[in-house]
C-alpha positions as CSV (number, residue, x, y, z in Angstrom):
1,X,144.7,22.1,85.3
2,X,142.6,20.1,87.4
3,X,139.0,21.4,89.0
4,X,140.5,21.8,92.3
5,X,143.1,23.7,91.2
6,X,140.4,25.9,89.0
7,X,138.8,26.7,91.6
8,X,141.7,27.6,94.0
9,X,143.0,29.7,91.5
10,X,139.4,31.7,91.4
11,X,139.4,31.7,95.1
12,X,142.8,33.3,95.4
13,X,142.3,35.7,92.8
14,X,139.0,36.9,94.9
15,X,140.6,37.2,97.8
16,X,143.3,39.3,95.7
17,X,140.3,41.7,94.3
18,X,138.9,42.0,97.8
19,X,142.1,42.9,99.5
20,X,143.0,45.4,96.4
21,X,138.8,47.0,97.2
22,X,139.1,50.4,98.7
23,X,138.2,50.5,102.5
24,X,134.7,51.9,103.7
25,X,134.7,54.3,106.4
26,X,133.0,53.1,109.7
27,X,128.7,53.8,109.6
28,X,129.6,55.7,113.1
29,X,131.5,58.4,111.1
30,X,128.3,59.0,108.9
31,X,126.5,58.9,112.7
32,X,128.6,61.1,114.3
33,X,128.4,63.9,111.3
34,X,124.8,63.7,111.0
35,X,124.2,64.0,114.9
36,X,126.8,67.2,114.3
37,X,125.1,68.7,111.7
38,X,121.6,68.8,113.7
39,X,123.1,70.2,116.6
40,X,124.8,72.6,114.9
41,X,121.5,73.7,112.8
42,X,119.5,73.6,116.3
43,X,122.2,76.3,117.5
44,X,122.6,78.5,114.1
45,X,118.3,78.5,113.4
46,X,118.5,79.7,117.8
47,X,121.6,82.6,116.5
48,X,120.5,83.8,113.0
49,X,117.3,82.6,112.4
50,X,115.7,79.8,110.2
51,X,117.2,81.6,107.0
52,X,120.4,80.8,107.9
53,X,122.9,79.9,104.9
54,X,123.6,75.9,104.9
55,X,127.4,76.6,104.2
56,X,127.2,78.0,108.0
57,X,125.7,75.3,109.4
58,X,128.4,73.1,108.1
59,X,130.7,75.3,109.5
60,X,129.2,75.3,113.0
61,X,129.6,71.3,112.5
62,X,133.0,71.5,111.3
63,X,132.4,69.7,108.3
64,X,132.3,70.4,104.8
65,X,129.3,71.4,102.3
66,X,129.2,68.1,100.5
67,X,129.0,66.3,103.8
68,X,125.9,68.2,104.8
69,X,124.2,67.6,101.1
70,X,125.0,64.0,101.8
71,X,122.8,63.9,104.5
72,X,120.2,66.7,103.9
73,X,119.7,67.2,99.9
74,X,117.5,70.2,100.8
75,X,117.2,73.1,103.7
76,X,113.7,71.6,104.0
77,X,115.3,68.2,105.0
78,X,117.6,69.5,107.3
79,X,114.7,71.8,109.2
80,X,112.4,68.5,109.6
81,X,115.1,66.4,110.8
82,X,116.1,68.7,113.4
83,X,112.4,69.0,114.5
84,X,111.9,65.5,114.3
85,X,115.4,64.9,116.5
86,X,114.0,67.4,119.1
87,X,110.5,64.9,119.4
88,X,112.1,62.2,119.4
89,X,114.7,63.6,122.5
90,X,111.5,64.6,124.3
91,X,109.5,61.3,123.7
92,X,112.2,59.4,124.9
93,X,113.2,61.4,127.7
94,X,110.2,60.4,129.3
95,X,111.6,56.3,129.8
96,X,115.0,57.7,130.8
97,X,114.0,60.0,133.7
98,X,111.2,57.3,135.1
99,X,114.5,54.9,135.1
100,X,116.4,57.4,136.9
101,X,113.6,59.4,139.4
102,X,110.5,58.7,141.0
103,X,107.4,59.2,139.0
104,X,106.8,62.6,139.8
105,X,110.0,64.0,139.7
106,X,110.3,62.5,136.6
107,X,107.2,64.0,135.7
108,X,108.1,67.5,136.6
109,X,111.8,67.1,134.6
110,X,109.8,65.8,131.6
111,X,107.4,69.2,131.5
112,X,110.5,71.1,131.9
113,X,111.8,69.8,128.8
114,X,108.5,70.7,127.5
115,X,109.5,74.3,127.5
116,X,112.8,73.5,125.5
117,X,111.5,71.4,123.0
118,X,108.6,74.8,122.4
119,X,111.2,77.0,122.3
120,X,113.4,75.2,119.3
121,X,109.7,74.9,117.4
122,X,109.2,78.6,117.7
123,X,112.8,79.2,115.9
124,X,112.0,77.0,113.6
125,X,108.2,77.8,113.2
126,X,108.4,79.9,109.9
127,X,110.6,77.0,108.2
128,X,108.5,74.1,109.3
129,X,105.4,76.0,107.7
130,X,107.2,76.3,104.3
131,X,108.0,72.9,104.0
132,X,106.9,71.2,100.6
133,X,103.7,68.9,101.0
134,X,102.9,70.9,104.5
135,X,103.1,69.8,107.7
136,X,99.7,67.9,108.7
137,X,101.6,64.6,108.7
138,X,104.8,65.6,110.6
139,X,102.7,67.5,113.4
140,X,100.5,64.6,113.8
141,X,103.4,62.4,114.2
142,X,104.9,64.2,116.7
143,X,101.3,65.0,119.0
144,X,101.0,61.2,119.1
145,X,104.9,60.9,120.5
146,X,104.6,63.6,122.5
147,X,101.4,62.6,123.9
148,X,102.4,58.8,124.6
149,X,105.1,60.1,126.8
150,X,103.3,62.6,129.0
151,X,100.4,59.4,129.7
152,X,103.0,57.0,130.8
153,X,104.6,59.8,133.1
154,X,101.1,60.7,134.7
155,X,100.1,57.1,135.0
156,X,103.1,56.3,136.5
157,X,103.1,59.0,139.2
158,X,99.5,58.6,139.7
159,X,99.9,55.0,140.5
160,X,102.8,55.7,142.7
161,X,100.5,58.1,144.4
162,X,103.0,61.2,144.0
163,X,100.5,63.1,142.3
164,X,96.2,63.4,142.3
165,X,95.0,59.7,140.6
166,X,92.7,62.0,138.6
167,X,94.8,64.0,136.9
168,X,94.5,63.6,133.1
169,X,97.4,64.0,130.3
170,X,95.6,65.7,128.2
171,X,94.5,68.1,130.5
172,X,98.5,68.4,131.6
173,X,99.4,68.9,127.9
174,X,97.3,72.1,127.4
175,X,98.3,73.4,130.2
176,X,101.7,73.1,129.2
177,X,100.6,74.4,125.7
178,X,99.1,77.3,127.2
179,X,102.6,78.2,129.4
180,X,104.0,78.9,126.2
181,X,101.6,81.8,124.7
182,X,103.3,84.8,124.5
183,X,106.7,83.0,123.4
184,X,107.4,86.2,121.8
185,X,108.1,87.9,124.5
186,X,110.6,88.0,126.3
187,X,111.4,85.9,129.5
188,X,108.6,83.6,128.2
189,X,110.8,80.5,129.0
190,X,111.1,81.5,133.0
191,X,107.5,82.5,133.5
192,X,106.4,79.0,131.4
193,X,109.1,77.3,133.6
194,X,107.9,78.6,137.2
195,X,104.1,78.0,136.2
196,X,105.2,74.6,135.9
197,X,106.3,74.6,139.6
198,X,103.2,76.2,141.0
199,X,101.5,73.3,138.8
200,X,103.2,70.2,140.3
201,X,103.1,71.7,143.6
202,X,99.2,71.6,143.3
203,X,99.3,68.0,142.3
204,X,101.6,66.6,145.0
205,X,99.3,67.6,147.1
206,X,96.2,66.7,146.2
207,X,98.2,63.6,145.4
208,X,99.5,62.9,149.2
């Protein structure tokens, strides 16, 4: 047998093995469940509490046990990445609403989302503080996310003149911070979302 029709023969039998290889399923199912499984552990730590059983959060997924172990190993996996989903969401609400609002209505959408993104953390509060190696990092992490965002939505507004030019993120951050005390009461989300209105009132206009 000659070289060429060596190496032929080794081509053909590769192709062979490759057609013969079991098929992969798509990355986007792997997506899809993992997206699943966070939403459904945001909505079973909101219903029962962060000591709820893994097997039910892979029920409220509608997935299997060994999928959810695929992508969390541990509960103290799955409890950071939902926290770290629910910065991330906030951080990067901030770009969508300035594409789709002006500046200060984006502004005022953004704080209100402030109040949802507290409320998951207080669910999850007890969890987070039990992780394994503490939570300096993670909360420092997220303060610099969160923080980014509300400074591009004030200078934005600010420039646009829809709000006071002085008005400073970080003094708009505690105030959001301290909307939330008394999250254990309740209605805490209504009165922390209508002292948010009487805020942004205030700055229009001292911004117009």
């Amino acid at each position: 047998m000659g070289v060429e029709a060596k190496g032929a023969g080794r081509t053909a039998g590769r192709r062979q093995a490759g057609a013969a290889a079991p098929i992969r399923r798509p990355r986007a199912d792997a997506r899809r469940n993992r997206e699943r499984l966070l939403e459904a552990a945001k909505a079973a730590f909101a219903a029962a509490g962060p000591d709820v059983s893994l097997e039910e959060i892979a029920r409220r997924a509608g997935v299997g046990i060994g999928t959810l172990y695929r992508h969390f190993p541990t509960r103290d996996a799955i409890v950071e990445a939902v926290y770290r989903r629910e910065v991330q969401q906030l951080a990067g609400a901030a770009r969508r609403l300035l594409a789709e609002a002006p500046p200060g209505q984006a502004l005022h959408q953004w704080m209100r989302l402030f109040v949802d993104y507290v409320a998951t953390k207080k669910v999850i509060a007890s969890a987070l503080g039990a992780l394994v190696g503490g939570t300096t990092d993670l909360y420092a992490a997220s303060g610099a996310q969160i923080m980014g965002a509300m400074a591009e939505l004030v200078a934005r507004a600010a420039a646009a003149g829809e709000i006071r030019a002085d008005a400073d993120p970080d003094d708009l951050l505690r105030a959001l911070v301290g909307f939330t005390y008394g999250a254990a009461q309740p209605g805490w989300q209504a009165s922390a979302l209508r002292l948010i209105d009487l805020l942004m009132d205030g700055l229009r206009r001292a911004g117009a």
